[in-house]
C-alpha positions as CSV (number, residue, x, y, z in Angstrom):
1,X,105.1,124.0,90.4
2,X,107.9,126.2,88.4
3,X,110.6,123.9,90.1
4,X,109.0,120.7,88.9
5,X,108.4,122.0,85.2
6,X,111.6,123.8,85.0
7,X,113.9,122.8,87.9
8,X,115.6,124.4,89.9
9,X,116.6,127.9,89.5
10,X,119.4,130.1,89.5
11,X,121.1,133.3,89.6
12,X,120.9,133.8,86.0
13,X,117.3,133.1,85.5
14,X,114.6,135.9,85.0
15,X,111.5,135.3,87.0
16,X,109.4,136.4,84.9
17,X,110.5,134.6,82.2
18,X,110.3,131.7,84.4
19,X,106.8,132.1,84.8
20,X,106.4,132.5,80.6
21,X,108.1,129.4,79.7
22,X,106.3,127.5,83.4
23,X,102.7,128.2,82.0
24,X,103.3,127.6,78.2
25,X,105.0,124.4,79.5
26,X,101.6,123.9,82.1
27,X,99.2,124.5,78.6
28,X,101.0,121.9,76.8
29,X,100.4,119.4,79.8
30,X,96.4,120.3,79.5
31,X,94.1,119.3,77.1
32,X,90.2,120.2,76.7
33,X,87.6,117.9,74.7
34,X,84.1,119.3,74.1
35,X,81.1,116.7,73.8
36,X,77.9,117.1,71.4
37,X,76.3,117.7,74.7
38,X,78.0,120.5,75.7
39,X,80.3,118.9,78.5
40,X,83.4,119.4,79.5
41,X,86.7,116.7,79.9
42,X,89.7,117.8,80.7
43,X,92.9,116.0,81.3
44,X,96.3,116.6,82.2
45,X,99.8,114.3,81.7
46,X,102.5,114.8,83.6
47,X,104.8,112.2,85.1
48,X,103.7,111.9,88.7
49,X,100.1,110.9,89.0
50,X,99.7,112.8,91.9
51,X,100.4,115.9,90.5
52,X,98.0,115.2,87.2
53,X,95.5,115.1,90.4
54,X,96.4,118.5,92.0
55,X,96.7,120.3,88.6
56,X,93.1,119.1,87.5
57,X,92.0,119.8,90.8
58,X,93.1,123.3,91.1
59,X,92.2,124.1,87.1
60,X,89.0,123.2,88.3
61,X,88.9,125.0,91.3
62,X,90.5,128.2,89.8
63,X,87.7,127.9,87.0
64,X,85.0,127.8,89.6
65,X,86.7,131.0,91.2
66,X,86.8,133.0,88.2
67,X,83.1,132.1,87.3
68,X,82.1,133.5,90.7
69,X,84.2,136.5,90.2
70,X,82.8,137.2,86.8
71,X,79.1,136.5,87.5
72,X,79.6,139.0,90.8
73,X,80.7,142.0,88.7
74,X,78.1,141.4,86.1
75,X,75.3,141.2,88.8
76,X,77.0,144.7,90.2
77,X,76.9,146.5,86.9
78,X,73.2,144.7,86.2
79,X,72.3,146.0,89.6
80,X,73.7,149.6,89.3
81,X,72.4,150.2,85.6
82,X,68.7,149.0,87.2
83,X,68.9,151.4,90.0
84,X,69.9,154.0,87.6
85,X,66.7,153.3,85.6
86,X,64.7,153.5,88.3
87,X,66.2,157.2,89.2
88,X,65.0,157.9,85.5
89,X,61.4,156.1,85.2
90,X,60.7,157.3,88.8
91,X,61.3,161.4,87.3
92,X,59.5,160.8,84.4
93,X,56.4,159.2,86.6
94,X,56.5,161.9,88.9
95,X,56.2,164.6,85.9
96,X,53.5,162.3,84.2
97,X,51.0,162.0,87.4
98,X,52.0,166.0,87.5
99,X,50.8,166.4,83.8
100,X,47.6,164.1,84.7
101,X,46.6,165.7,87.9
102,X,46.9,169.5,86.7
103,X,44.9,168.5,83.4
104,X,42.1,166.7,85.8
105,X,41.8,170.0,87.8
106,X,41.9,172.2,84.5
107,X,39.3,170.2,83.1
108,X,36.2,169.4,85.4
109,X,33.8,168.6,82.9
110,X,35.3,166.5,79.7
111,X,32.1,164.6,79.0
112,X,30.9,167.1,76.0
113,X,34.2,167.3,74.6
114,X,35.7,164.2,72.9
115,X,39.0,165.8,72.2
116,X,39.4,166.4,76.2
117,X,38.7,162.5,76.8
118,X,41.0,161.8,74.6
119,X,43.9,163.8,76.3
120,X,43.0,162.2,79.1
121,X,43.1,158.6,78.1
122,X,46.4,159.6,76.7
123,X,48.1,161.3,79.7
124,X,46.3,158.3,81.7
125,X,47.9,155.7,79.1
126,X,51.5,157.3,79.5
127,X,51.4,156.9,83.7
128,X,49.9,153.4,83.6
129,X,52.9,152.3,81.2
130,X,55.6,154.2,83.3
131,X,53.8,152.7,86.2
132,X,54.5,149.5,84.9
133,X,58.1,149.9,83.6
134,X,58.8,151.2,87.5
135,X,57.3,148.2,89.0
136,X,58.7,145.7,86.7
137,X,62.7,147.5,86.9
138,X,61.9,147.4,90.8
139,X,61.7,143.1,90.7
140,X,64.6,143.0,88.8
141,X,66.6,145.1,91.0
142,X,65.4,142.7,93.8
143,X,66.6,139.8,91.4
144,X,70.2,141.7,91.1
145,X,70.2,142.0,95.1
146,X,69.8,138.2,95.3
147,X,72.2,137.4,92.5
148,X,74.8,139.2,93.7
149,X,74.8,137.6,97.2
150,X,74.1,134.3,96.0
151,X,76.2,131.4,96.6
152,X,76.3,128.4,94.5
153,X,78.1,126.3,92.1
154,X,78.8,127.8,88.8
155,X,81.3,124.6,87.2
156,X,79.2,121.2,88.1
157,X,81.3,118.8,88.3
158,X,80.2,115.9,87.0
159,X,83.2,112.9,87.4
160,X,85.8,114.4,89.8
161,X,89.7,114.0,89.3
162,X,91.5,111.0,90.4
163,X,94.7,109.8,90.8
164,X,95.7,107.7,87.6
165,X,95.8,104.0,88.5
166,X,98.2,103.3,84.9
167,X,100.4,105.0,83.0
168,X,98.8,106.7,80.0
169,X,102.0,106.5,78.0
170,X,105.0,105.6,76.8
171,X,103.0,102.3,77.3
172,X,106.5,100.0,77.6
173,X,104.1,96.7,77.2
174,X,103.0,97.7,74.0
175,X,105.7,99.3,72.8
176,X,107.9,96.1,73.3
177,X,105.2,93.5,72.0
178,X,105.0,95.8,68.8
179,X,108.6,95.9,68.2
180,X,109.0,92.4,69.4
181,X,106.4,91.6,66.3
182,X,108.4,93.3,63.7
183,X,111.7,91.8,65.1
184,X,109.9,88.5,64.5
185,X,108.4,89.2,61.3
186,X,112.0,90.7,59.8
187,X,113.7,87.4,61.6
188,X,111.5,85.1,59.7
189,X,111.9,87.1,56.1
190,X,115.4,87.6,56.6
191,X,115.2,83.2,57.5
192,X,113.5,82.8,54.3
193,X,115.7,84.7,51.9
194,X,118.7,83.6,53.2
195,X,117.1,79.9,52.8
196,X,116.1,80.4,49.0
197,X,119.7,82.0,48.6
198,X,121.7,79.2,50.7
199,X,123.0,75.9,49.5
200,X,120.7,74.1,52.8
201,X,124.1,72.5,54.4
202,X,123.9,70.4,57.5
203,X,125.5,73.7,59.1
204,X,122.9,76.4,57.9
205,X,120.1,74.4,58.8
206,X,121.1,73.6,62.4
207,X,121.9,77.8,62.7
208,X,118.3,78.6,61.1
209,X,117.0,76.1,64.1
210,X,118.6,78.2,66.8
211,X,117.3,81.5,65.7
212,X,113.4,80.7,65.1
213,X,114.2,78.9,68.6
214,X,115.0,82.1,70.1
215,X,112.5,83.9,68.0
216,X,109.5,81.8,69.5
217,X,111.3,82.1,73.1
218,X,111.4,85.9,72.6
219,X,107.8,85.6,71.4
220,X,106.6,83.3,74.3
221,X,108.6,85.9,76.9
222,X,106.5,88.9,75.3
């Protein structure tokens, strides 16, 4: 790919400026449009088709990779903060049903004293919600597990690259027809000024003839 943006190299060339001037050369070859509805279009213009083709294709693909990569090492870092939690909430549950269990045997009978029940109900209240924060970090580290092994497309694809069927530009057709039109149009002023400035001999006339001849014929050709 270096050779066909930059040639060939040489002795005197520094690789790693090769690669500088190869990619800011690649960037300038791709362009990225962003629809209303969030989708993607990317094209690239080169002059060989084919290689248009295998530059979309591997952008794509390289995209695709890096997505994968990216959403890997998040679900590892998700996955080991979780399991960290877990270490934590599990301690602070185990000290909780501790707390809980050495009040119930301290206390035996609680049913005369109201500030007793209500030690319990708190001590009972703090091990239901740790019980629930330690069953609810246990899913999710379950849902890390299955993220991180998963295996799917993160860049959908909608319309895959193809090979361009026409040349994008110059367009050569166009380009002729337009300057063919202004040809014309200067032809035919330059026909009529020299017509309000000429004495309209035999001579003149017959030469103004031949050019809107050619003009038309030029026209017709186009």
């Amino acid at each position: 790919l270096k050779e066909y943006l930059l040639g060939p190299s040489n002795a005197n060339d520094i690789e790693y400026r090769r690669d500088l001037l190869a990619a800011e050369k690649l960037l300038l070859m791709i362009e990225v449009f962003e629809s209303n509805a969030g989708i993607y279009t990317v094209t690239v213009n080169s002059r060989d088709p084919e290689v248009s083709y295998s530059i979309c294709s591997a952008l794509i693909k390289e995209l695709d990779l890096h997505q994968r990569d990216y959403n890997n090492a998040k679900a590892v870092d998700t996955r080991q903060f979780i399991s960290d939690r877990i270490i934590a909430i599990e301690d602070e549950l185990n000290k909780a049903e501790d707390v809980l269990r050495n009040f119930i045997d301290s206390n035996r009978r609680i049913e005369n004293s109201p500030s007793l029940l209500l030690e319990q109900q708190r001590l009972t209240r703090e091990v239901t919600v740790l019980t629930g924060v330690f069953t609810s970090l246990k899913q999710q580290l379950e849902n890390a597990k299955i993220e991180e092994v998963r295996d799917s497309d993160y860049v959908i694809v909608i319309d895959h690259p193809e090979i361009p069927l026409f040349r994008a530009s110059p367009r050569k057709k166009q380009a002729m027809l337009f300057f063919g039109f202004i040809g014309i149009g200067l032809g035919f002023l330059y026909i009529l000024v020299f017509e309000s400035l000429s004495n309209r001999s035999q001579h003149t006339i017959s030469k103004l003839d031949q050019i809107k001849k050619l003009l038309f014929n030029f026209l017709k050709k186009s």
